[in-house]
N, C-alpha and C positions, 0 to 999 in steps of 0.2 A: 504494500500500500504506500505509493506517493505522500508525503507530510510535505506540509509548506509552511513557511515562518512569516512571519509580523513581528514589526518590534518597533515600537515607538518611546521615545523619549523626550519627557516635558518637565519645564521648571512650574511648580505653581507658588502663585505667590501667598502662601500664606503658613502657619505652623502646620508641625505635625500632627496635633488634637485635632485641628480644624481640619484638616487633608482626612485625616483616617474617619474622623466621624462621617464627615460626607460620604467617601466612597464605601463604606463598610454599610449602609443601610441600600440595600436592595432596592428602595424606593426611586434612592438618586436615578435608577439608570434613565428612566424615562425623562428626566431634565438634560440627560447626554447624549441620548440616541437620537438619529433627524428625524422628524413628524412623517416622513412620507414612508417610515419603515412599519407607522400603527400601532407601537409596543405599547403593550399592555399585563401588568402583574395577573396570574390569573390568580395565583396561591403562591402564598411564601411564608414554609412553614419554619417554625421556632419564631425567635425573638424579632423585634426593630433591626436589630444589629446583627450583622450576618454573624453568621458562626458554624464549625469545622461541621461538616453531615448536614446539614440544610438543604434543605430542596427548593427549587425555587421554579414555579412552572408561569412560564407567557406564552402571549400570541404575539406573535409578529411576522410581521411581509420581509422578511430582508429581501427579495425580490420582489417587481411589479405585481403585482396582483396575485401573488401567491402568499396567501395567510397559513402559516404553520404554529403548530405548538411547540415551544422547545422547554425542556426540563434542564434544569444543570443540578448540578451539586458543589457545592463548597465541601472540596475537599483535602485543603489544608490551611491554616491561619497561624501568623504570627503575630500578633496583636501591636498594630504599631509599624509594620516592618513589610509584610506580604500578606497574599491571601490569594489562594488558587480554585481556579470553578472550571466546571468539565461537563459538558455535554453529555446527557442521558439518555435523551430521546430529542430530535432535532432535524435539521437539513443535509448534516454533516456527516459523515461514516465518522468521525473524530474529529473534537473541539477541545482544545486545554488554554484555557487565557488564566497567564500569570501575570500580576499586580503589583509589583514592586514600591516601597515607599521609602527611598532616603532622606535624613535630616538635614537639611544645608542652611546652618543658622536659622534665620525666619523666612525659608523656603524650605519646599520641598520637591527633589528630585522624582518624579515618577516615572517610571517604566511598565509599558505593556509589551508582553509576550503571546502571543500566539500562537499556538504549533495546532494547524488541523486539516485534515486529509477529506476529499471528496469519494461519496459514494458513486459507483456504477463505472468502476475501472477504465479506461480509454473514453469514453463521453466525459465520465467527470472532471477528469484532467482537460481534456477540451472546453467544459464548460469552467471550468478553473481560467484558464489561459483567455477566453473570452468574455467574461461576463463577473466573474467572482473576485478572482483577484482585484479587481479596478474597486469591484462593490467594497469589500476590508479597507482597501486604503482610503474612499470617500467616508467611510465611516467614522474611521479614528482620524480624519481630519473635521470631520466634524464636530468630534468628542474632541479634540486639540482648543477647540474657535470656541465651544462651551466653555469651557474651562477656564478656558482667559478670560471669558466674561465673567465667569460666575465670582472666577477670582482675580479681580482685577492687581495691577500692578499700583504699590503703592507710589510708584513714583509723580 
């Protein structure tokens, strides 16, 4: 099975309490995803604050007119530091987006990882090279242009 990587790297401007509280509640993702993707929490079970085994199941279009469910799991956390979630049931034959949080005085360095592989062997990979690939990097540019706003620069 083909795996393909993502990795994005962003300063945000604000502490680390601030940076982890936000991105650790499951709610934020819909202030980070583009409106034309339709995400929607259907259930997200345990706490406000994510946590290691949580399930968390949406609807979303990542492509035009195609509404799927996707389930992940958080399954691993370091509180303050990372936090990793992994497709269950989805679009994907394999999804792992790791979360990276560094301390850089009153910023914080974050890092996203992505390692995930298309279903339907030789079409997938074709529809990877045409259509998918391009879709991940609008997205986490997307996610990049929220972020700056949400957390502006104090300068």
């Amino acid at each position: 099975m083909k795996t393909y990587h993502f990795k994005q790297t962003q300063i945000v401007n604000a502490d680390i309490d601030t940076v982890w509280s936000f991105f650790s509640s499951p709610r934020n993702l819909n202030k980070i995803t583009p409106p034309e993707m339709n995400f929607e929490i259907v259930d997200m079970g345990g706490t406000e604050e994510m946590q290691k085994g949580q399930i968390i199941r949406y609807k979303v279009s990542p492509f035009s007119l195609h509404r799927v469910l996707w389930t992940t799991e958080i399954v691993d956390v370091d509180l303050k530091k990372f936090f990793v979630d992994s497709q269950k049931v989805g679009p994907f034959a394999m999804w792992r987006h790791e979360h990276t949080f560094t301390s850089i005085a009153d910023h914080v360095k974050m890092t996203d990882h992505v390692v995930y592989s298309m279903p339907f062997g030789f079409i997938g990979r074709l529809i990877n090279k045409l259509v998918v690939q391009d879709r991940v990097n609008k997205i986490f540019e997307y996610r990049r242009k929220e972020i700056e706003s949400i957390f502006p620069s104090k300068v």
